[in-house]
N, C-alpha and C positions, 0 to 999 in steps of 0.2 A: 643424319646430318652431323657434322662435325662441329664440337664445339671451336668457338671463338678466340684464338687468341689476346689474352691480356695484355694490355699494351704495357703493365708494370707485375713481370709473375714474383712477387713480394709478397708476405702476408703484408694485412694491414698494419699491424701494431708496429713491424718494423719499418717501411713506410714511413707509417705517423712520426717516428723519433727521429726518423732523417730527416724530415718536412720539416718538424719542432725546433730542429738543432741548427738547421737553415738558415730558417726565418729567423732566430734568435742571433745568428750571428749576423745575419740581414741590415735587421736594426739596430745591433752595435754600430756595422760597420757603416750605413749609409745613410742612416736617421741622426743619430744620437751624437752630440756633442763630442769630442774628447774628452773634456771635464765628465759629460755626463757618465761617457761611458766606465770610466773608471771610478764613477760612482758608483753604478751596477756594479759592477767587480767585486769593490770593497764589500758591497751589499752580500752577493752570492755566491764568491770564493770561497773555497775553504782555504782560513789561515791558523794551521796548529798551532802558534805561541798565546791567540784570543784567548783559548781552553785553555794552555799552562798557566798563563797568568794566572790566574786564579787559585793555586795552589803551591806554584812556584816562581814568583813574578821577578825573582833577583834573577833567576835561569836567564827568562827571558829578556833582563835586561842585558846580561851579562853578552847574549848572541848579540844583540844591538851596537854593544858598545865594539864590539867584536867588526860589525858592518863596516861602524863609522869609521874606524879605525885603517879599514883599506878603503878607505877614499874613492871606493867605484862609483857613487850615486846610489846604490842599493840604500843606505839607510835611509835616501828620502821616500823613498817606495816601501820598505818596511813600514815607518813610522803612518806616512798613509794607509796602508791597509792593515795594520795593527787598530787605526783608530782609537776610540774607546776603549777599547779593551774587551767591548761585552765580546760574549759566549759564539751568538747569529748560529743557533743548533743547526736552522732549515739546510745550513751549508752543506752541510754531510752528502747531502742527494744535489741540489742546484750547483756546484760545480761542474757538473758532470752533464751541464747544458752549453756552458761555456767554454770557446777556442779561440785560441792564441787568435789563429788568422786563417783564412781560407783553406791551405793546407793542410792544418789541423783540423779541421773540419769535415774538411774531404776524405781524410785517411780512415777517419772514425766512422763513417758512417760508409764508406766502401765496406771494412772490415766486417761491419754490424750487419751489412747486408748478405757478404758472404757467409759468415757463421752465425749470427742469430736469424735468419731464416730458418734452415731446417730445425731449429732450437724451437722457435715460435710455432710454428708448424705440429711439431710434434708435441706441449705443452698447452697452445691455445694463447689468446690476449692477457688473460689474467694473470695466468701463473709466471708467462714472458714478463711481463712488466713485473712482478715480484722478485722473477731476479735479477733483472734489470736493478732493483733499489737496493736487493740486498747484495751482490755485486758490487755495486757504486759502493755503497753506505763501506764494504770487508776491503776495497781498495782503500779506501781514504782512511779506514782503522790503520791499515799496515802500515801507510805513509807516517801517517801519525806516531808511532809506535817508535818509529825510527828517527824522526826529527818533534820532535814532542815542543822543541823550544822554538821554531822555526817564524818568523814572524812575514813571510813572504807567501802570498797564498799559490794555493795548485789548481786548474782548470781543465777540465778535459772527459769525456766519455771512456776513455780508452781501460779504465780498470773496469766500466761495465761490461765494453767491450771483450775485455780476454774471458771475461766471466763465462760471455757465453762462448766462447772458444772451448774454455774447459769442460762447459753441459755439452759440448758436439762429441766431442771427446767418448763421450760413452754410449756412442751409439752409432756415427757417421762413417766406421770402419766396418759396420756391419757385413756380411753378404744380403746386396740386398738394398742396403742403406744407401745416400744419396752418395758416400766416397768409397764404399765397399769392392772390392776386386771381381767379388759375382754378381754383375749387376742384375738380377732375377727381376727385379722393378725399375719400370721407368721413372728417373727424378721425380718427373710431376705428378706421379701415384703417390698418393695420399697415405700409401701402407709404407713407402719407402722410410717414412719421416714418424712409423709405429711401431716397427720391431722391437721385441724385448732388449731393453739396454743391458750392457754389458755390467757385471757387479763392479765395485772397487776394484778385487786383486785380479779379477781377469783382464780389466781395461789395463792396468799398471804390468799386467805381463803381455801385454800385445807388442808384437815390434814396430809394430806400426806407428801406435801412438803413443812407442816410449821416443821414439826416430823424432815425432813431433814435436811432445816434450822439450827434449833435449834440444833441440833446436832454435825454440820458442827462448827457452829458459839462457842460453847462450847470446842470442841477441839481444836480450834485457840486460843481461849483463857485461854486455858491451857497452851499452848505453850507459851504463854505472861509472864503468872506470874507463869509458872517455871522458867524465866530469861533466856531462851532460845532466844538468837536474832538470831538467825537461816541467819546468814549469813556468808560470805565466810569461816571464823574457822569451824563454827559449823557444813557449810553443806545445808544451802538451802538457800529460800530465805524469808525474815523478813517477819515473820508471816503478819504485816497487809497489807502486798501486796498482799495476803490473800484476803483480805477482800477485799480492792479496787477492783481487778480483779472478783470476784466471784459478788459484786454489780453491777458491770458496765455489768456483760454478762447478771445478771436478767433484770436488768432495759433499759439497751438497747436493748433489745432480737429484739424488733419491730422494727427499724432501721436497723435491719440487715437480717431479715427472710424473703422471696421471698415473694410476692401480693398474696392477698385473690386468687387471678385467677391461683395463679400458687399453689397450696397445694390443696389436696382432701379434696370435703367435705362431701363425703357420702362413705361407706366402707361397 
């Protein structure tokens, strides 16, 4: 007897953050006030200047006065989600539930479906969702890193996103694998989403997925010096969270992917 087809062949855990990311913009957008909503925001954006202040709060006045000064409206939007001034740590990770607008929302979780599936898959729910935060958590370091004084906050899934781009990365060229040239396994074999991953210097000498790379790395940076800061106005989140997120899933792939003992190694 033939099994069933799924009417959703997703694992769960990705799925769930599509569902999560949904609903949450759901009732931004068709429950919750305007005031409210931009409560929320201010609540669970992350905004880098909250963190500078605290060590260097003339920087971030000086960006402010910097705002005011071209007369776009931006400094009343800073100055609201500057707030207080406190720290709101939880931001790091809640960001990265919130989008601009539909669009933004749709893209993220298109993207998450197409490459944190076989990521989830071959990891399991736990270790997915761990990189899921530590993704999130290396994007919003690198934003940070780069706008440290910055009092405007950034929204979006998308440095969890490239994260897992970057864990596909070392494995999905496989022969074999779910994007590999020999396909020996079918997608929905379970062994497809188990083969031995590729190390660091073998995955960085592939042409394949230096071709990606470069690819990947090219349209972010188009995004850059079109002037696009791709955050809360614009609609995502700042391109080099980007980048952090998409390095930290190549480069910690090994830290996160089950023991030699537990992945196939014959097919």
């Amino acid at each position: 007897m033939s099994q069933r087809e799924r009417v959703f062949n997703v694992p769960g855990v990705i799925l769930g953050l599509v569902v999560c990311m949904g609903l949450i913009h759901a009732i931004r957008t068709y429950v919750l006030s305007i005031d409210a909503d931009f409560d929320l925001l201010a609540l669970l954006a992350f905004t880098p200047g909250r963190l500078t202040a605290h060590f260097d709060a003339s920087g971030v006045a000086s960006v402010m006065r910097a705002l005011a000064l071209r007369g776009r409206g931006e400094i009343e939007y800073a100055e609201f989600f500057f707030g207080d001034g406190s720290v709101q740590p939880w931001t790091v990770l809640t960001y990265a539930f919130l989008h601009a607008d539909w669009t933004h929302n749709g893209l993220n979780s298109i993207w998450l479906v197409a490459f944190g599936a076989p990521v989830a898959r071959r990891f399991g729910t736990v270790r997915f969702l761990a990189l899921f935060v530590v993704t999130a958590v290396a994007g919003v370091a690198t934003h940070y890193a780069l706008h440290a004084h910055d009092p405007m906050p950034i929204i979006g899934a998308s440095a969890a996103v490239s994260g897992a781009m970057g864990a596909s990365l070392r494995f999905v060229f496989q022969p074999g694998a779910p994007l590999g040239t020999a396909l020996a396994l079918h997608p929905d074999d379970p062994r497809a989403y188990r083969l031995p991953a590729l190390s660091l210097q073998e995955t960085l000498g592939d042409r394949r997925v230096l071709t990606f790379i470069l690819f990947w790395f090219l349209t972010n940076l188009a995004f850059g010096l079109a002037g696009q800061r791709l955050g809360l106005v614009e609609g995502g989140v700042a391109w080099e969270a980007h980048v952090g997120g998409f390095l930290c899933g190549l480069l910690l792939f090994a830290l996160v992917d089950p023991k030699a003992s537990e992945v196939v190694r014959e097919i």
